[in-house]
N, C-alpha and C positions, 0 to 999 in steps of 0.2 A: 138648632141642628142636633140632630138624635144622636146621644153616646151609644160609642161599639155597647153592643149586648143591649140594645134597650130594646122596648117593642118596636118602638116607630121604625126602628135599622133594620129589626128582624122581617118585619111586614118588606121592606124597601127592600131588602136581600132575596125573599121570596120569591117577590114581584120581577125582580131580575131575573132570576133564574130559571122561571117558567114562561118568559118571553117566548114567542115563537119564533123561531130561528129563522131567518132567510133560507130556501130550499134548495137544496144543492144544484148547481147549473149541470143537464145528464153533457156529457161530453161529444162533441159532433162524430157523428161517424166516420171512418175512415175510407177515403174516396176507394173504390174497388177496380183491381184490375184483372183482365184476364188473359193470359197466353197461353198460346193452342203452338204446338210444336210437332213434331213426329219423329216417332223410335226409329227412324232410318237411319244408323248409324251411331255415335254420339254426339257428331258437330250441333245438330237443328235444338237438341235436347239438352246438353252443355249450356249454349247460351241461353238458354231459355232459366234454366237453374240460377244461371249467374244474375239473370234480371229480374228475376224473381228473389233475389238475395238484396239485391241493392233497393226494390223498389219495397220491399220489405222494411228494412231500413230506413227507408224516407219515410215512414206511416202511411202505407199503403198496404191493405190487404189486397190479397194475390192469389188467385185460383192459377192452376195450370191442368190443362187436358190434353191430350191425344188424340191427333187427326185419326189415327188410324184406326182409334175407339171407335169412330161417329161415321166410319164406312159401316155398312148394313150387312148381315151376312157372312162376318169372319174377313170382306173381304181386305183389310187392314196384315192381316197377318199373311195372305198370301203374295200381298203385295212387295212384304218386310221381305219375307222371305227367297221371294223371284229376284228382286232387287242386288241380293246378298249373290244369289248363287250365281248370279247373272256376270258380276263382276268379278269371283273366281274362279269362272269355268267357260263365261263366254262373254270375255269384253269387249269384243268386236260388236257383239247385238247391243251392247250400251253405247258404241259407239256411234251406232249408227240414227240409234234412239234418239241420241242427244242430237246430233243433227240435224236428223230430219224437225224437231219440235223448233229446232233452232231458226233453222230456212222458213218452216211454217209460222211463227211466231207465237207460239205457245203450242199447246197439247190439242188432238184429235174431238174428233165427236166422240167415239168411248172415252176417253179422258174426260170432258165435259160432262158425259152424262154420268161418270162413277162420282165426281164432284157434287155436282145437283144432289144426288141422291144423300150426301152428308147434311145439306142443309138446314132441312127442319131438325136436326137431331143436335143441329150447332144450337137451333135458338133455344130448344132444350134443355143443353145442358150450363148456360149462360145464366149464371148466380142472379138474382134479383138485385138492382143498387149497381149493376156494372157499368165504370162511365168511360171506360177505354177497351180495346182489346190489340193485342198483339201476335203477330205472324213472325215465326223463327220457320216458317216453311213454304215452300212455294205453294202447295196444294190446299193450303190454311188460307194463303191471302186469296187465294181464287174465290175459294168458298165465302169467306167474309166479305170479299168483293161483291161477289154477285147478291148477297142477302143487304149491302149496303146499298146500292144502285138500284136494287126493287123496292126502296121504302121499308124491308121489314127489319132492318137492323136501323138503329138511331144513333148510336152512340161511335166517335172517331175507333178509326180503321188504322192502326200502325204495321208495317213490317218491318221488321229487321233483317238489312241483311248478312246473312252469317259468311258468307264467299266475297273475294275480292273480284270475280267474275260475275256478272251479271245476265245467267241466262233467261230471257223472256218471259218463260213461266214467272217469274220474280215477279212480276211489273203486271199488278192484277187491275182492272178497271174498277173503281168504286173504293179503293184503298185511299183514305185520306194521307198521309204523310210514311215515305220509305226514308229507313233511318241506313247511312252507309257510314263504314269505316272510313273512308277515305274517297279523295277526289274521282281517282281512278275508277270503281264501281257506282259512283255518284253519279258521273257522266256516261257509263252504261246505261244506267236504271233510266237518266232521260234521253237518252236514245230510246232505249224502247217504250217512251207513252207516258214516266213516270212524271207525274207537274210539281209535287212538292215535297222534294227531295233534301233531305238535312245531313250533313257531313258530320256526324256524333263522334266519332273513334270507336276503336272496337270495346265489348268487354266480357272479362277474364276474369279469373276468380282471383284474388291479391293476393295467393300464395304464391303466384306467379311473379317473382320481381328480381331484379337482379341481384347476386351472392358476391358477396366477400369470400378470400382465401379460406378461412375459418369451415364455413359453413363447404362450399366445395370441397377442400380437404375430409368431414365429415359425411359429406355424402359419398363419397366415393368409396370409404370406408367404408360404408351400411350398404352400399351397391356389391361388395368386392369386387370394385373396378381398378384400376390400376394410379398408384398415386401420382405419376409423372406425365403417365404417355399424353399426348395426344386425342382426344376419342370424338368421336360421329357417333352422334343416337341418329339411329336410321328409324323414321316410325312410316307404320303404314294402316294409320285407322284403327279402328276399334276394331274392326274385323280382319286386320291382318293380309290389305287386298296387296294385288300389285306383283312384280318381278321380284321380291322381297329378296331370294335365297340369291339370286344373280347379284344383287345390289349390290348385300352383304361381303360376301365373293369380291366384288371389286374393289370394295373398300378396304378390303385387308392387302388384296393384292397392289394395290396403289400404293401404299406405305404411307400414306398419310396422315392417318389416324388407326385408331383400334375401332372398328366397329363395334357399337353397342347396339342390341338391334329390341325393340317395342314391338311386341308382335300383336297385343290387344287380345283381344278372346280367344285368336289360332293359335292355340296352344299345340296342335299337332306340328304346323309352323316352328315354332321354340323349336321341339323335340329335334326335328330335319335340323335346321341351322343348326342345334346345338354337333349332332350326329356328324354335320357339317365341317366343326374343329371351329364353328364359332364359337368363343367362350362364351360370351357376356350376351347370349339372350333369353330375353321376359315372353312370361303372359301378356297379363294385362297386372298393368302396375299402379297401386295405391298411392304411391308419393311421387306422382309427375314431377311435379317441384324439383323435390330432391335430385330425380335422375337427369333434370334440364340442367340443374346448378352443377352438378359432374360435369356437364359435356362442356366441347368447344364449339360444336358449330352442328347444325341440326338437318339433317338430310329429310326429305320429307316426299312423297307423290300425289299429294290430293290440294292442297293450299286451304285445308279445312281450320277449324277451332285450334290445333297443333299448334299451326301456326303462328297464330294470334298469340297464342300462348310463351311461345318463342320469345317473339320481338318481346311482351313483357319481361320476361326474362332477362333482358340484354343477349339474348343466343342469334347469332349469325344464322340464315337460313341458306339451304341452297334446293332446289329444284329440280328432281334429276328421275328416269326413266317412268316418267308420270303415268296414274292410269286414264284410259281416255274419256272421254268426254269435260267434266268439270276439272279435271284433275291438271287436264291441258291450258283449257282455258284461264284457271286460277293461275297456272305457272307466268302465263305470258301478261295477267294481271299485275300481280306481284313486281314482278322484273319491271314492268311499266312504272309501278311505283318507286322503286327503287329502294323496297326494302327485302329483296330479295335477289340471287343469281339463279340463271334458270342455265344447268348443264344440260345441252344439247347434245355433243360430241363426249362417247366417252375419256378418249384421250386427252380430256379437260378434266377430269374428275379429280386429280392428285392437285393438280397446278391450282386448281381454283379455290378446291378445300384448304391448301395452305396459305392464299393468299385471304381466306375469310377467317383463319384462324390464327394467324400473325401477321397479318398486313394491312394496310393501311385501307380496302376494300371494305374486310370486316370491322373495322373502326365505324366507316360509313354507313355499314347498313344498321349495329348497333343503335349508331345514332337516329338512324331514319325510322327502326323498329321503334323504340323508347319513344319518339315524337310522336306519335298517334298515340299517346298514353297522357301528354303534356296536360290537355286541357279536361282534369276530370271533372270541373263544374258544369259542361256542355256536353258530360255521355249519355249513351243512348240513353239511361233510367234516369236522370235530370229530363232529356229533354218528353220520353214517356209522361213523366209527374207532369210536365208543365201542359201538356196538351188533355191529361187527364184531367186538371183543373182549371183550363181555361178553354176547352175544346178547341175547335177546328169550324171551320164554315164551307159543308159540303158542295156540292154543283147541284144543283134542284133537280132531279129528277122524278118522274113522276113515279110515283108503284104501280107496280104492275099488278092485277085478280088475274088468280087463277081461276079458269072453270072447270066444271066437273069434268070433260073428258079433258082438260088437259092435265087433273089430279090421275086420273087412267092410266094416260100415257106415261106419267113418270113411272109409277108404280110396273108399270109393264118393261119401260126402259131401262130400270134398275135391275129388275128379273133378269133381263138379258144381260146386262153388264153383269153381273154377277157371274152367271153360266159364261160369259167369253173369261173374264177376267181369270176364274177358276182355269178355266181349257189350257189357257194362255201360259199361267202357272205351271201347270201339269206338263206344258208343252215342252217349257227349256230345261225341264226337268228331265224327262226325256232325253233331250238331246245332249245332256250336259252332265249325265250320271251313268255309272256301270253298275249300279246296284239297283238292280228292276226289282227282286220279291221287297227289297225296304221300302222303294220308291209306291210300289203297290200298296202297300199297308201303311203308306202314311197319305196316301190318296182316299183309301175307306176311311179313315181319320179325320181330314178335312171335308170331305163330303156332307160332315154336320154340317149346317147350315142355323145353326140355333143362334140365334140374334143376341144373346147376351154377352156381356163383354169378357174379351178374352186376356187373362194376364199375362205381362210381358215382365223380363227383365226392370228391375227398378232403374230410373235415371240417374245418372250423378256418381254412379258407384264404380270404383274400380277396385277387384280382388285382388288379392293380396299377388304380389310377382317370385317366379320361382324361381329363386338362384341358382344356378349351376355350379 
């Protein structure tokens, strides 16, 4: 045997050391997801962030796009836009909108053809390696529906959905698996078509959870809310829709609570209320948390991402002068499940708020909100991962070839959709504004028609809120 320091040890040491190493194992790629959402509001765009955080998390890469990108034409932003105005200057034409699509059971032939027209721009813009995708929007599962049922999509089809109501449009053909909060929109989605339907619970961003004295005492301080009373956060949207200023108004005069009122981007809103002798309201507010852990009990009109956000919370909800179409429907969803009160009558608005905010009611709905939070190993971004890496076993359907005039007529269909779509815009704009030289000069403005993509608002962000 060679002593330390001889040659023969020296050679043997050598020899060791210039071994060729075993080569590193390269590490498997990580499965890739993608969600397609839409800036309409922040509900669609919210959860879309949060599942994209969680799926994150699990070793999943995550693209997220915008429907409204992958409309042709601008027309994304005229949509955003009509949408917005349509709901603070003429809620009745939403009303009506939503019904008739409702009686119909989804959207029109223009609605169909402004869809189509996103299509190839979907498969596009679809990262190379994706083995899932996910719908936070109605008009997203359409799209990915129809591109899954013609053969040209391959990879599972998910929606989530973000409403405890289940309108139609929701429930697209070719969607493999729609993920619901609860029982209640579960058994909407298969009413209307939907076959493999999964009860996930909702999900919220985990700042959302219920507060101790401590922490409430401390926010209310950083709110300048008042240390003792009573309070109702009144929210209405990122856009500040709805009766807002009447609400408000009722809530103080009910003696209740102190209205704190969420006015989200209507900041002119704020200004009236505040003019109003309402003390306590916001823009739009950076630390929801904080100003849900203030309150006692949450007034709300749409039954959007808010909500959701609530029950995590531990925050009693109530339902009261809703706007119409989803805003109704969500209320009478809710109420069904029993984790909300949906005020009808307003001479219930006092009686009920104190029975959700010291009674034995709000104990109940607490509890009922917090339950759909119980089983986080089964939420929707578990059960996303599991269908990402184990797919789905779609219905066979054949693809479809397109032929040359039928590539014609899209391209000519889209042309026209575009020109209605625009008109259409233009039209409730018209009818629904007193400012015609502005309304003119923001019509030569959209008039572009330049295909490149237009920047919106970032998602996910709320400025800073302005105390009074």
């Amino acid at each position: 045997m060679p002593y330390l320091g001889s040659t023969a040890h020296l050679r043997a040491l050598a020899s060791a050391t210039l071994r060729d190493e075993p080569a590193p194992v390269p590490a498997a790629p990580a499965e890739r997801v993608t969600i397609v959402s839409a800036s309409i509001g922040a509900g669609h765009d919210g959860a879309a962030a949060e599942l994209a955080r969680r799926l994150t998390a699990d070793g999943l890469t995550v693209d997220r796009f915008d429907l409204l990108d992958l409309v042709p034409a601008r027309i994304g932003r005229l949509i955003r836009e009509g949408y917005h105005r349509m709901l603070l200057q003429a809620p009745w034409a939403y009303q009506r909108i939503y019904r008739s699509t409702e009686r119909a059971g989804g959207g029109g032939p223009l609605a169909r053809a402004l869809l189509r027209s996103a299509e190839d721009r979907m498969l596009r813009t679809l990262p190379p390696g994706t083995k899932a995708i996910v719908s936070t929007y109605p008009g997203a599962s359409r799209v990915l529906g129809a591109l899954r049922l013609s053969g040209r999509l391959s990879v599972p089809v998910l929606t989530y959905l973000t409403d405890f109501s289940v309108h139609p449009l929701w429930v697209a053909d070719g969607v493999d698996v729609h993920l619901a909060a609860h029982a209640v929109p579960a058994a909407q989605a298969r009413d209307a078509g939907a076959r493999d339907v999964r009860v996930s619970g909702p999900v919220t961003d985990p700042r959302f959870r219920p507060a101790g004295m401590p922490e409430r005492a401390a926010a209310r301080a950083r709110f300048g809310l008042p240390a003792d009373a009573p309070l109702a956060l009144l929210v209405a949207g990122s856009w500040g829709v709805g009766p807002v200023r009447q609400v408000a108004l009722e809530l103080r005069d009910c003696g209740a609570a102190v209205p704190v009122v969420a006015c989200g981007r209507n900041e002119a809103l704020a200004g009236r209320l505040r003019a109003d002798g309402i003390a306590h309201a916001f823009g739009w507010v950076d630390d929801m948390p904080g100003l849900m852990h203030a309150a006692d009990v949450l007034v709300q009109n749409a039954g959007g991402l808010t909500s959701l956000e609530a029950f995590a919370a531990g925050l009693p909800v109530a339902s009261y002068r809703c706007i119409p179409g989803h805003g109704l429907t969500n209320a009478g969803a809710l109420e069904e499940a029993g984790v909300a009160a949906w005020i009808r009558d307003p001479a219930q608005l006092g009686p009920v708020l104190e029975e959700l905010i010291d009674g034995t009611r709000g104990l109940l709905q607490r509890e009922a909100g917090l339950a759909l939070f119980a089983d986080a190993e089964h939420g929707p971004a578990a059960e996303i991962t599991r269908v990402c890496r184990a797919g789905v076993r779609p219905a066979a359907v054949p693809a479809i070839r397109r032929r040359p005039h039928q590539v014609l007529r899209r391209l000519a269909t889209t042309a026209a959709v575009a020109c209605t779509v625009w008109a259409g815009a233009v039209g409730t704009a018209v009818a629904t504004t007193a400012d015609a030289p502005g309304l003119m000069h923001a019509i030569g403005h959209e008039l572009d028609l330049d295909d490149g993509a237009h920047p919106h608002e970032p998602t996910g962000h709320r400025p800073q809120a302005h105390h009074s």
